[in-house]
ZALUMMI-147370 format. One record per residue: residue number from 1; residue in three letters; x, y, z negated of N, C-alpha, C in turn. Coordinates in steps of 0.001 Angstrom, whole numbers, plus 500000, padded with zeros to 6 digits. Example, Ala and Ser with C-alpha at 12.3 -4.5 7.8 and 13.67 -1.06 7.14 Angstrom:
residues 2
> 1:ALA:513190:494310:492200:512300:495500:492200:513200:496700:492200;
> 2:SER:512850:497750:492920:513670:498940:492860:512900:500030:492130;
***
This chain:
residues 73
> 1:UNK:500852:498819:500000:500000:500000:500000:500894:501240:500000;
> 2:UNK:500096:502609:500642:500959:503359:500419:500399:504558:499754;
> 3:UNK:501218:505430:499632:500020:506808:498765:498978:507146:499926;
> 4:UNK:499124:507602:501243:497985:507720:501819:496891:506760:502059;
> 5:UNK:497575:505316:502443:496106:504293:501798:495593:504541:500800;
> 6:UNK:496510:504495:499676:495294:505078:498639:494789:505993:498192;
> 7:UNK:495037:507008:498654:494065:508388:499052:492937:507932:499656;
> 8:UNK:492920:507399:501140:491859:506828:501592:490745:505795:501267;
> 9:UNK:492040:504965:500151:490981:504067:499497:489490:504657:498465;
> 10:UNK:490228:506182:498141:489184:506681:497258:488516:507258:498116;
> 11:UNK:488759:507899:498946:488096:508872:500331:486743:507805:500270;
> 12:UNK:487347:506554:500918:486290:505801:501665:485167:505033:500530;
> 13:UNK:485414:505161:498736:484175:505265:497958:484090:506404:497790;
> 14:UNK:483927:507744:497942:483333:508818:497497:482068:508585:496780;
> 15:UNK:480847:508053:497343:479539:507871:496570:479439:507209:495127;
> 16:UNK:480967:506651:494740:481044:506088:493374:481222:507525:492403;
> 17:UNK:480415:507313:491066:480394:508802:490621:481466:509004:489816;
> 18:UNK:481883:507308:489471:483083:507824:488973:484634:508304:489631;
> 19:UNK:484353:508537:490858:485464:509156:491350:484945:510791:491913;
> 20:UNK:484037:511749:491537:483462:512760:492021:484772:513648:491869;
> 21:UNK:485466:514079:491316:486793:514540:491179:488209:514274:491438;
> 22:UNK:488007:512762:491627:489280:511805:492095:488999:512202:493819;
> 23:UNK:488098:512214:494919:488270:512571:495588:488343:513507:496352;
> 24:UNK:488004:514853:495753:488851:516188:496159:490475:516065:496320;
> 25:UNK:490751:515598:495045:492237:515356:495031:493026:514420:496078;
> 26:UNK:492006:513219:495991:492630:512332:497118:492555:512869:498814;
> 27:UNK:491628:513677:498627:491540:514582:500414:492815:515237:500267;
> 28:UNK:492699:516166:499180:494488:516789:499238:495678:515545:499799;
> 29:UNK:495358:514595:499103:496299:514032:498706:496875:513503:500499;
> 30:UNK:496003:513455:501415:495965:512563:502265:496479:513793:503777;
> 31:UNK:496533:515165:503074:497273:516018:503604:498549:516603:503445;
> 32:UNK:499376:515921:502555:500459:516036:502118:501274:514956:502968;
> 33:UNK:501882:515510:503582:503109:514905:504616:504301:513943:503472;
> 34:UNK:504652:512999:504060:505222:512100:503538:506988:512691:503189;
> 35:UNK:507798:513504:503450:508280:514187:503295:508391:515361:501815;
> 36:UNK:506898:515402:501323:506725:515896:499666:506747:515024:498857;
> 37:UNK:507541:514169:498416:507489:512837:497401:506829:513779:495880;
> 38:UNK:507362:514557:495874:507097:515215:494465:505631:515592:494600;
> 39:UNK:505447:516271:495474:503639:516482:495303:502871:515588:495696;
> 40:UNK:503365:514666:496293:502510:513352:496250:502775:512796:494659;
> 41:UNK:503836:512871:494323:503649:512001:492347:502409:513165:491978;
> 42:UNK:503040:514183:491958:501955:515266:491087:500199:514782:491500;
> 43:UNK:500124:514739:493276:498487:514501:493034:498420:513084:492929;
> 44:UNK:499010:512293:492696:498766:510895:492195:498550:510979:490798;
> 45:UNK:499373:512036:489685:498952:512278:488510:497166:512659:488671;
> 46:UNK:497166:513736:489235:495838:513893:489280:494957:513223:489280;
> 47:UNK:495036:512476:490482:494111:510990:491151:494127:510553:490087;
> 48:UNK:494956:510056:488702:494807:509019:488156:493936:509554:487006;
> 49:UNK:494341:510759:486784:493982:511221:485645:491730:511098:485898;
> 50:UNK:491314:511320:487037:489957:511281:487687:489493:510245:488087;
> 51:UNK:490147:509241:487975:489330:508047:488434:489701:507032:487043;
> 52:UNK:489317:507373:486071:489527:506725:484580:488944:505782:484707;
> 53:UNK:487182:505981:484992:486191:504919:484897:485541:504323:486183;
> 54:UNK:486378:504197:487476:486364:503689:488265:486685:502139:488023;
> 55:UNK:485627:501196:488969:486376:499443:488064:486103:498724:489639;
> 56:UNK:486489:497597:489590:486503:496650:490621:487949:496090:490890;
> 57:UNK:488011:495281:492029:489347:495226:492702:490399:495683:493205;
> 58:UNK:489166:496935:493829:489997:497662:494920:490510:498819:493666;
> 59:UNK:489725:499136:492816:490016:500084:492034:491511:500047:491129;
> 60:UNK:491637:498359:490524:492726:497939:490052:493938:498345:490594;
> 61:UNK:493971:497519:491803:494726:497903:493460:495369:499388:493347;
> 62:UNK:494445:499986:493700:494803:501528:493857:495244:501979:492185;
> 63:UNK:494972:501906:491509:495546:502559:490102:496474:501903:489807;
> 64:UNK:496981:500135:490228:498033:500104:490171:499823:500543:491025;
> 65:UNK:498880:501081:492120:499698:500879:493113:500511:502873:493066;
> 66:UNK:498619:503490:491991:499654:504851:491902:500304:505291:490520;
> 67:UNK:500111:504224:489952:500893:504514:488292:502099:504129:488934;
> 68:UNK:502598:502921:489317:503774:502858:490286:504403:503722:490754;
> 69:UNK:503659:504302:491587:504491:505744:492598:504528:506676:492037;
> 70:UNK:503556:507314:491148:504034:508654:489678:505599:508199:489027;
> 71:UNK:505631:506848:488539:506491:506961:487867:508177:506788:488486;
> 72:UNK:508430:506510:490094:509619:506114:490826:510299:507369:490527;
> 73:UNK:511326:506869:491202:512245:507697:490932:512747:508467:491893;
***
């Protein structure tokens, strides 16, 4: 996975309510050129911080895949 998949992964549930704030951020997120590593960690902080009570598979997936990429180096 990459940070823009999972931008998109939240893009593409928007109607879940628990992401109503996780995906503003993830639209940002999915306009940030791969070239900003740092503001991609920063809106991955975000993302994570907004999709608290998001649950499923895909949800796991994606929150694991951006606690990962916040914390690289």
């Amino acid at each position: 996975m990459t940070f823009h998949e999972a931008c998109q992964a939240i893009v593409d549930n928007a109607e879940v309510k628990a992401l109503n704030w996780a995906v503003n951020y993830a639209k940002r997120g999915l306009m940030t050129p791969d070239l900003l590593i740092e503001a991609q960690k920063t809106q991955a902080l975000y993302i994570l911080c907004n999709m608290e009570y998001w649950r499923g598979a895909k949800a796991k997936e994606v929150r694991k895949f951006l606690n990962e990429f916040a914390k690289h180096e």
